[in-house]
C-alpha positions in Angstrom: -33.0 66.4 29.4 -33.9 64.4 32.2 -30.5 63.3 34.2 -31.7 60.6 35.8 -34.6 58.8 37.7 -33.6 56.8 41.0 -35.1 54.7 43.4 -36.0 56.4 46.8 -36.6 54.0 49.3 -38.8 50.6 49.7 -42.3 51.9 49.3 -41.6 55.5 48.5 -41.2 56.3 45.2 -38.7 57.5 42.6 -36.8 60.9 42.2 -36.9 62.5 39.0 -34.0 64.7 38.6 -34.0 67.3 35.9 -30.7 69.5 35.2 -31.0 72.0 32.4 -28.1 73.5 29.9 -26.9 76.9 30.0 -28.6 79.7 27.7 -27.3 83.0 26.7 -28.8 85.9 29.3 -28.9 89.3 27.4 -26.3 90.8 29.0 -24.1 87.8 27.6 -23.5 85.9 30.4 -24.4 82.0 31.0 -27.1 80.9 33.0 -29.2 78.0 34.0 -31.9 77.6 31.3 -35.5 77.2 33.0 -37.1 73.8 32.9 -40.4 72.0 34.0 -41.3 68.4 35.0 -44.6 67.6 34.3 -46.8 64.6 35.4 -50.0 63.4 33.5 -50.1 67.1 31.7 -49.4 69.1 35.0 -46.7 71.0 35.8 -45.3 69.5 39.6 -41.8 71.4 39.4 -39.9 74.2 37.6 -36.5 75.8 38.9 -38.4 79.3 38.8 -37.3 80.2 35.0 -34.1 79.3 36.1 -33.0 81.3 39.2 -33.2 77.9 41.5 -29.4 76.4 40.8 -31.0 73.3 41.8 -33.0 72.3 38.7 -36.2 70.6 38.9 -36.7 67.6 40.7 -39.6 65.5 41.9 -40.7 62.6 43.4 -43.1 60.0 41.9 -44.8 58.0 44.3 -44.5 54.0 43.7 
């Protein structure tokens, strides 16, 4: 799910903000699922299978 795309700044670009759902670990705990941006069919961010809190975010240049 992508959360939400904002503008940057004049001339910089737009910030692509990606925060993934919670999955089932196999201990039975929650965590962060993993999740990947990908621009023109290549992959420019990931929040490391889920261990960054942070999600995935970019920025696409305008």
């Amino acid at each position: 799910m992508i959360e939400g795309i904002a503008a940057v700044g004049p001339g910089v670009g737009y910030l692509v903000t990606a925060v993934p759902g919670t999955i089932t670990a196999a201990d039975g705990s929650l965590q962060q699922a993993p999740c990947v941006i990908e621009v023109d069919g290549k992959k420019v961010a990931d929040n490391d299978a889920g261990k960054n809190p942070k999600g995935c975010t970019f920025t696409i240049k305008g």
